[in-house]
C-alpha positions as CSV (number, residue, x, y, z in Angstrom):
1,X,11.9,22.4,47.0
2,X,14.5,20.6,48.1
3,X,14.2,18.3,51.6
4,X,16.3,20.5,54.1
5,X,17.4,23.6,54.1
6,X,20.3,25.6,55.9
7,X,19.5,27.6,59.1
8,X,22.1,30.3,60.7
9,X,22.9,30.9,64.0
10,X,25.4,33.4,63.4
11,X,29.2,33.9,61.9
12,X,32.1,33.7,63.5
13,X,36.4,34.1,62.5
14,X,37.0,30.8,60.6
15,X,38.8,28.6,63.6
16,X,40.9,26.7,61.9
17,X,40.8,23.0,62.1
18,X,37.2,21.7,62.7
19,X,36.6,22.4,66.4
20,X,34.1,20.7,68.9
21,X,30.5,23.2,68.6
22,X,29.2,21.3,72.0
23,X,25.8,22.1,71.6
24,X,22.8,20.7,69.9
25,X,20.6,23.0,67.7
26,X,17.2,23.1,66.5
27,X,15.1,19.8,66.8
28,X,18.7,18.3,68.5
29,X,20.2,18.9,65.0
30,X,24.1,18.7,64.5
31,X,25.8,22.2,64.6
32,X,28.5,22.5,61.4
33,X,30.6,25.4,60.0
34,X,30.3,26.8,57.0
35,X,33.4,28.2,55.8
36,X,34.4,31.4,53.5
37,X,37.7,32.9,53.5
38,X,38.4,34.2,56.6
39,X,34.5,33.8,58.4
40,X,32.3,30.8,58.9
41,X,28.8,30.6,59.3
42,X,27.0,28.4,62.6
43,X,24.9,26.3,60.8
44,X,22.9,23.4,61.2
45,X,20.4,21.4,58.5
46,X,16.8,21.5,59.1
47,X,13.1,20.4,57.2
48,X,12.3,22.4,54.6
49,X,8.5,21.1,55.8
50,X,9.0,23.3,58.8
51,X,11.1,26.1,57.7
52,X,9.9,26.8,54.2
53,X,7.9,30.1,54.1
54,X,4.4,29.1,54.3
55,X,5.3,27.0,57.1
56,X,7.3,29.6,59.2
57,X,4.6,31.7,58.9
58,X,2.8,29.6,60.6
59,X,5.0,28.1,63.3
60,X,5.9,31.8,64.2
61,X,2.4,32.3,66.0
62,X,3.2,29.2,67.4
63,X,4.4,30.4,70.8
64,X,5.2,26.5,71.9
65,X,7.3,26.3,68.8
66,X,9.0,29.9,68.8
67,X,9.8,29.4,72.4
68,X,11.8,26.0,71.9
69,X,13.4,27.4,68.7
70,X,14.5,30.6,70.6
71,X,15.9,28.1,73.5
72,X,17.7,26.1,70.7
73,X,19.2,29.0,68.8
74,X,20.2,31.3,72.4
75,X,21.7,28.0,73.3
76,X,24.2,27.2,70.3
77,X,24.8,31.4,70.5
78,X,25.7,31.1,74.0
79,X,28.3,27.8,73.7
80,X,29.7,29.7,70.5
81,X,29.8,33.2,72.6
82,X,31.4,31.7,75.6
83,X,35.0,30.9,73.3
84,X,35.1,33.0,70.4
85,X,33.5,36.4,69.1
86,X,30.2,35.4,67.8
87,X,27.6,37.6,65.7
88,X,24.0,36.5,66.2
89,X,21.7,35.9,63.5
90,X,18.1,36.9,63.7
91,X,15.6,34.0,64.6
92,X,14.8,31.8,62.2
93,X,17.3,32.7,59.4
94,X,17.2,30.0,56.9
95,X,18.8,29.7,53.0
96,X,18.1,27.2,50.4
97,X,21.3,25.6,51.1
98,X,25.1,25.7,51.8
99,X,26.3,27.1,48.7
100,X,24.0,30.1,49.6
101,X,25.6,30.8,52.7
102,X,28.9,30.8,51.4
103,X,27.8,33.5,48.9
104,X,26.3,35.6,51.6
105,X,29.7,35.2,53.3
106,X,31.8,36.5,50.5
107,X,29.5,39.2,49.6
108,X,29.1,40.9,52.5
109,X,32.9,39.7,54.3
110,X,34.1,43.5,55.2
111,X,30.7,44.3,56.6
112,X,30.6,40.8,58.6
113,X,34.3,41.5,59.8
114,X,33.5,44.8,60.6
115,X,30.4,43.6,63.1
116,X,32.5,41.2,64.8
117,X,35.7,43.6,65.2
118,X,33.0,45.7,66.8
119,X,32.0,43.2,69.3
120,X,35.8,41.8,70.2
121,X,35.8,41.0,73.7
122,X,32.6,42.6,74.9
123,X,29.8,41.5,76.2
124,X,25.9,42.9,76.6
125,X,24.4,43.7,79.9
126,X,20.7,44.2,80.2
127,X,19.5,46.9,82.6
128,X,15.8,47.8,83.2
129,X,14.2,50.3,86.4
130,X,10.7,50.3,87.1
131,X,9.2,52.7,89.2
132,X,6.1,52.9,91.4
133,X,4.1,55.9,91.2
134,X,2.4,56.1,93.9
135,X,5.6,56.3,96.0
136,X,5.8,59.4,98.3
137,X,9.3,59.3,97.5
138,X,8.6,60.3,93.8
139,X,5.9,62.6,94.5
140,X,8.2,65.3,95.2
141,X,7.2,68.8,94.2
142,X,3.3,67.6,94.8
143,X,0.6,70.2,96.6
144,X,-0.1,69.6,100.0
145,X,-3.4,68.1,100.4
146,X,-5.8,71.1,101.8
147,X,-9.3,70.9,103.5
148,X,-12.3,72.2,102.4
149,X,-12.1,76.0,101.5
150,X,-15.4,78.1,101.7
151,X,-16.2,77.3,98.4
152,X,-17.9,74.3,99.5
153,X,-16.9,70.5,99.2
154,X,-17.3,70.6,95.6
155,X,-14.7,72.9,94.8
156,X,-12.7,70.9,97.8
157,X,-13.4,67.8,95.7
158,X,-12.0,69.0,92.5
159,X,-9.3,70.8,94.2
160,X,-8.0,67.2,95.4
161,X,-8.4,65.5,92.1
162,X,-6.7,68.4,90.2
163,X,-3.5,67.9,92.8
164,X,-3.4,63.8,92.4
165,X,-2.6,64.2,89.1
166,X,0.0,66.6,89.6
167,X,1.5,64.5,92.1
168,X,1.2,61.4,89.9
169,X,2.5,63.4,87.1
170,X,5.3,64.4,89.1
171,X,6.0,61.3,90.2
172,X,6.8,60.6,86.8
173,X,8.9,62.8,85.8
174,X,10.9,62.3,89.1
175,X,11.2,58.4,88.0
176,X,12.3,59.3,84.4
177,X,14.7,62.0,85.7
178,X,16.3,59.6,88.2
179,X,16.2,56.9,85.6
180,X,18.2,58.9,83.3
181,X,21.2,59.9,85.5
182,X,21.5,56.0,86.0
183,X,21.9,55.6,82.3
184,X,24.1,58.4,81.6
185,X,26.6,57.1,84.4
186,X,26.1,53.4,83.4
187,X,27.2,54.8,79.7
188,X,29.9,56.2,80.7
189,X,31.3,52.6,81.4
190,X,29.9,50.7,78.3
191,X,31.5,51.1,74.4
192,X,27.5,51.5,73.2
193,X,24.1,51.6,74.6
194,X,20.7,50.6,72.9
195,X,17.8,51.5,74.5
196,X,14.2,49.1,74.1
197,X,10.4,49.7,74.2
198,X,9.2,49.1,78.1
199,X,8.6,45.6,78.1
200,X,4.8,44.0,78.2
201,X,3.3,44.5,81.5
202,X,1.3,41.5,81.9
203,X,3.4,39.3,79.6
204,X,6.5,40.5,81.9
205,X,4.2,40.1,84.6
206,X,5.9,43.6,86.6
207,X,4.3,46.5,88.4
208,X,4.6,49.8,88.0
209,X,5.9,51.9,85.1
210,X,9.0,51.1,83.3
211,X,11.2,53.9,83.0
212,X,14.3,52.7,81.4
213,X,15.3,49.4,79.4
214,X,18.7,49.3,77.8
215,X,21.5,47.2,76.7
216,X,24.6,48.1,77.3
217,X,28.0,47.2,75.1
218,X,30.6,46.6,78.1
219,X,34.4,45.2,77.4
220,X,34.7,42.1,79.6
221,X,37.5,43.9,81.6
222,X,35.3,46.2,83.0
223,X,32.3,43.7,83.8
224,X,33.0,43.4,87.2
225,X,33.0,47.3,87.2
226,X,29.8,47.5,85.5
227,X,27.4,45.2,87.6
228,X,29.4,46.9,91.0
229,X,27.8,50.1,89.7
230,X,24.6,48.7,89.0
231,X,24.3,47.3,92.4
232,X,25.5,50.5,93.9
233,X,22.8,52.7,91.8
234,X,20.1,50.4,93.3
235,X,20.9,51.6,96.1
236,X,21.4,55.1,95.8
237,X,18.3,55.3,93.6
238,X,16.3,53.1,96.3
239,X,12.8,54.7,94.2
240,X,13.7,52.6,91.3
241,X,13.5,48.9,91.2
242,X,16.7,48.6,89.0
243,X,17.1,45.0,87.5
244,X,20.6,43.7,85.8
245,X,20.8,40.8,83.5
246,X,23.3,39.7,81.4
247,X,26.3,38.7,80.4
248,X,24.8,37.8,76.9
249,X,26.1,37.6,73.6
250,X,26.2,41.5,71.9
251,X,22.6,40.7,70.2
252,X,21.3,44.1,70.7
253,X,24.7,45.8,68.9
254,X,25.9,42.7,66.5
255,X,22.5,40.9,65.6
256,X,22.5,40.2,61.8
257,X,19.2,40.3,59.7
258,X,19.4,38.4,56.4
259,X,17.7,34.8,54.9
260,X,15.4,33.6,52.6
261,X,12.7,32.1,54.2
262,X,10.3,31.4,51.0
């Protein structure tokens, strides 16, 4: 095997003369272009010691590693985002070499073009609400607690636990209802939507139940538009603790899956 290999950030419109990249990538390594016909590929050369397959493997369930990897590859994304339309790669993409890159790039050109056409002049927004259940706010709909009939405190007792889970039950449904009329109006200002798995609780380290986590494909022209109706939502749907992130690079709608890590 040979002593480096080639590791992708993500693809780009060829720019022409070679410009300044800015940032450092993985392990401080250089960032280059490699160039097909009318795309280019963010690149940078890394240890074939540490990125051959075996040794991926491992380094993946290496959360020390992973994390400063991530940080390098977000980072030369980000620079790369913030002056031209850039498609991410997925983490850790690595080919044998440049010449492989360059084949990737010819063979799959229309589909690469087509991605970053896609993408022109957007950018992704990340919106998440969490709700609390035990809100009375939410718990709407809920029987009214009752005192002891003449069936005894037994029957009383079962009554009661019968009619908290109603209530929590409809507490949910409240917090999925509400949580879906602020997606469908937030759609109506973004080109595309993906919605995500509720994040981790204790690795997010959040209370509550998550009720909606989406991304959100929004042209930059309406940006200021979109996080104005974010804010506004937060406060009309004051159940909901409604959380905005973003601008990002378009991983969620542009992200591109393809190396050989062996």
């Amino acid at each position: 095997m040979a002593d480096s290999m080639t590791y992708v950030y993500g693809i780009v419109r060829d720019p022409g003369p070679e410009p300044t990249l800015g940032a450092q990538g993985i392990a401080g390594s250089a960032v280059r272009l490699v160039r097909q016909g009318e795309l280019a590929a963010l690149v940078s050369s890394v240890d074939a010691a540490e990125f051959g397959a075996e040794a991926l493997r491992k380094n993946l369930e290496d959360l020390e590693w992973l994390e400063a990897t991530a940080r390098a590859h977000n980072r030369v994304v980000l620079t790369s985002a913030a002056t031209t339309t850039t498609a991410p790669f997925g983490l850790a993409t690595v080919y044998f070499h440049d010449d492989r890159v360059r084949e990737v790039l010819a063979e799959r050109s229309e589909e690469f073009s087509q991605v970053l056409h896609s993408i022109d002049d957007s950018a992704e927004w990340g919106v998440k609400a969490r709700a609390d259940l035990d809100d009375p706010a939410l718990r709407r709909g809920a029987s009214e607690a009752g005192g002891e009939s003449a069936a005894g405190p037994g029957a009383s007792y079962l009554r009661q636990l019968k009619e908290q889970r109603e209530s929590r039950q409809n507490a949910e449904n409240t917090a999925f209802e509400l949580a879906g009329q602020v997606h469908a109006e937030l759609c109506s200002l973004a080109r595309a939507s993906r919605s995500h798995p509720p994040q981790n609780r204790e690795l997010a380290g959040y209370a509550g139940l998550m009720v909606l986590n989406c991304s959100y494909l929004v042209d930059k022209s309406t940006g200021d538009e979109f996080t104005a109706t974010v804010r506004r939502l937060s406060d009309d749907y004051a159940a909901l603790d409604v959380e905005l992130t973003g601008p990002w690079p378009p991983y969620s709608f542009a992200q591109i899956r393809e190396g050989e890590n062996r």
